[in-house]
N, C-alpha and C positions, 0 to 999 in steps of 0.2 A: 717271810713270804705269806704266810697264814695269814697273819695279821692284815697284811696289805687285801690278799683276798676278802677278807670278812670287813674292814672297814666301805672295800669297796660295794659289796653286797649289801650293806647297812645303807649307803649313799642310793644307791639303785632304789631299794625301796621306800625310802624317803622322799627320790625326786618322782616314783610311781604314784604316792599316797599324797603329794603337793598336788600332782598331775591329775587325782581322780576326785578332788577337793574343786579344784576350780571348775575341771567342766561339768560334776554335778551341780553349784552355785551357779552356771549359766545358762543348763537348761530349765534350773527351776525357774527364773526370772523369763525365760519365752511365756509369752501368753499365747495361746490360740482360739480363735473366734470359730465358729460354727456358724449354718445356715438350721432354716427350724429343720430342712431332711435330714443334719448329718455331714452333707458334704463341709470340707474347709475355706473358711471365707476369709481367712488369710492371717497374720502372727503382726506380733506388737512386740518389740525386744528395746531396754535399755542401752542409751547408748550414751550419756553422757550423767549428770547430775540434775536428776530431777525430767532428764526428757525421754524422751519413748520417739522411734520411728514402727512405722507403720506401714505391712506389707501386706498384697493382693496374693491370692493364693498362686497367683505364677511367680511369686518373687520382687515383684517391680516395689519400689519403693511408691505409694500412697501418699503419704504425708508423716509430719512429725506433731509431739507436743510438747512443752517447758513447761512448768509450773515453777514460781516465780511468786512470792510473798503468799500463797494460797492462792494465785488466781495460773489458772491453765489456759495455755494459747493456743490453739491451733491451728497448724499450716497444711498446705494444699504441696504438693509434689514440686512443683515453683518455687514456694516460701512465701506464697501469701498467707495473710491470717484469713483464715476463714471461719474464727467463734472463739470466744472465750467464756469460763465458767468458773463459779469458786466454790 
């Protein structure tokens, strides 16, 4: 019975320390943007391989970007391109 408790205790803290591993790696990966006052002019977060979506400070989703051989594409809330740069 010991046994069983402390194996089980050992697993708890394992899947706690997987658990405080990933969502530190996912807030480090937010970006947040500033205006020159201060206030938040909205957050840029990974969401695929090599793209970024791109949000206004209420949440709404702005646009996305890929980057794709070194060249970076960007799209408008739609999915148009609206500029590319390397």
């Amino acid at each position: 019975m010991r046994v069983l408790i402390s194996v089980l205790i050992l697993f708890c803290i394992l899947v706690f320390m997987v658990l405080m591993i990933i969502t530190a790696d996912a807030n480090e990966q937010q970006r947040r943007f500033y205006r020159p006052n201060g206030s938040s002019a909205g957050t840029a977060t990974p969401y695929d391989r090599g793209s970024w979506r791109y949000y206004d400070e209420h949440g709404r989703t702005i646009g996305t970007s890929t980057t794709t051989n070194g060249v970076t594409t960007y799209y408008d809330d739609r999915g148009s391109v609206i500029g590319r740069s390397r």
